[in-house]
C-alpha positions in Angstrom: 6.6 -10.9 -11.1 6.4 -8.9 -8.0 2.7 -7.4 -8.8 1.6 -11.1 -8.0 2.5 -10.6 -4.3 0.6 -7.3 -4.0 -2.6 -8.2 -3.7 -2.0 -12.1 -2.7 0.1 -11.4 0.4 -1.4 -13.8 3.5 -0.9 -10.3 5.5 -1.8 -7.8 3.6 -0.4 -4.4 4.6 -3.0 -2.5 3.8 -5.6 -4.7 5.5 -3.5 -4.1 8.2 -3.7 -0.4 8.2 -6.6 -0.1 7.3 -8.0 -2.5 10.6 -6.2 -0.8 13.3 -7.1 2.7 12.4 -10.6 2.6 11.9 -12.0 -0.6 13.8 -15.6 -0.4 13.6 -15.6 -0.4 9.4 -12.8 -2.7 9.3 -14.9 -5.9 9.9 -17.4 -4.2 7.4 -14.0 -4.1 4.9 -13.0 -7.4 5.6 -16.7 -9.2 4.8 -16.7 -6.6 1.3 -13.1 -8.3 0.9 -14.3 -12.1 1.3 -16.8 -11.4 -0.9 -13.8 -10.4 -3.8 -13.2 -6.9 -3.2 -9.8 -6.9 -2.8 -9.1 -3.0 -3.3 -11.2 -1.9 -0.2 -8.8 -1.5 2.0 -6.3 0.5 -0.2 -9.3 2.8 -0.7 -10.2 2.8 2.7 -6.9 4.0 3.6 -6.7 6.5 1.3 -9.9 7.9 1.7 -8.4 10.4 3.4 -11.1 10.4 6.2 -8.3 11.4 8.9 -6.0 14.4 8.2 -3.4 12.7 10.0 -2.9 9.9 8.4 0.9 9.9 7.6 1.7 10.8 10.9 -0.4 8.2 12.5 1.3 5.4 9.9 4.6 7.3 10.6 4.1 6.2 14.2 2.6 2.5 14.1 5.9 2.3 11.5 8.2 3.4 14.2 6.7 1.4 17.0 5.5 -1.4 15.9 8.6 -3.7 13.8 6.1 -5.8 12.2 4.1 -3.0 10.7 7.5 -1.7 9.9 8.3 -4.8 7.6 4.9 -4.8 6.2 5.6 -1.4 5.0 9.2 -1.9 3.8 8.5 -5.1 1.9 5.3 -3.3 0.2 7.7 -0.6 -0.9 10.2 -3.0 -2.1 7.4 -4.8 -4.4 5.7 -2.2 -6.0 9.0 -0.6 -6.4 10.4 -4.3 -8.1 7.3 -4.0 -9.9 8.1 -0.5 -11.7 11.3 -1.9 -12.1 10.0 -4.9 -14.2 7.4 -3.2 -16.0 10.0 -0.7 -17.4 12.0 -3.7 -18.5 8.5 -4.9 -20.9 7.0 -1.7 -21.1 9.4 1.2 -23.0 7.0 3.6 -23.4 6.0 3.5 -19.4 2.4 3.2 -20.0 2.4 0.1 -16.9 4.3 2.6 -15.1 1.7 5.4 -15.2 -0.9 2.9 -14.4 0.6 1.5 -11.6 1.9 5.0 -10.5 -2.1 6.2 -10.6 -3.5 3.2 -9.1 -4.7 2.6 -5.7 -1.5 0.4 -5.5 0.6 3.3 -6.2 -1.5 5.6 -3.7 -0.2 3.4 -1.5 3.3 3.4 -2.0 3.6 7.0 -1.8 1.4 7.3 1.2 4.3 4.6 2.5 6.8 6.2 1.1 6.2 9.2 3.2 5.3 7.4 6.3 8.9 5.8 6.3 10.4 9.3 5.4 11.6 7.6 1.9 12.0 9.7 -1.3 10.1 7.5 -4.0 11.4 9.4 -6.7 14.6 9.2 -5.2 17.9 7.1 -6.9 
């Protein structure tokens, strides 16, 4: 199932974000992540501490291919994954989760980095 390569990726996206815009608590992160908190950087990027934030992602996107694919292939999990989940869950109740979840933070905050409509068909 696609969730599985959310938070097992080798390069995480969102440790990648989360490590080149705020290098001084990004090693912090990363030792709270060894230790098993895998969420930290999803939270730390969504933490909103910088009001640009979308513009700045908007940018490494645009400039920088590989963060571009990170991105793209995140996008094209989690939206594989709302795809299954609808497939096992008729009543949508994975859906709202995943939707509400830091996971799904994510995917909108990429969603308008990219300039894609997640709600879009």
């Amino acid at each position: 199932m696609a969730f599985l390569h959310l938070e097992e990726q080798p390069s995480n996206p969102r440790a990648e974000l989360a490590a080149g815009s705020w290098q001084l608590e990004a090693a912090a992160n990363w030792k709270r992540y060894t230790r098993g908190e895998r969420g930290i950087f999803t939270r730390a990027l969504l933490r909103g501490r910088q009001s640009n934030l979308v513009a700045q992602i908007a940018d490494k996107v645009k400039l920088d291919g590989d963060m571009r694919r990170y991105a793209m292939r995140y996008i094209d999990y989690f939206e594989r994954l709302l795809k299954e989940s609808q497939a096992v869950d008729p009543e949508n109740l994975l859906h709202s989760t995943f939707m509400t979840g830091d996971v799904g933070k994510l995917y909108l905050l990429l969603c308008r980095a990219v300039g894609r409509d997640p709600f879009g068909d």
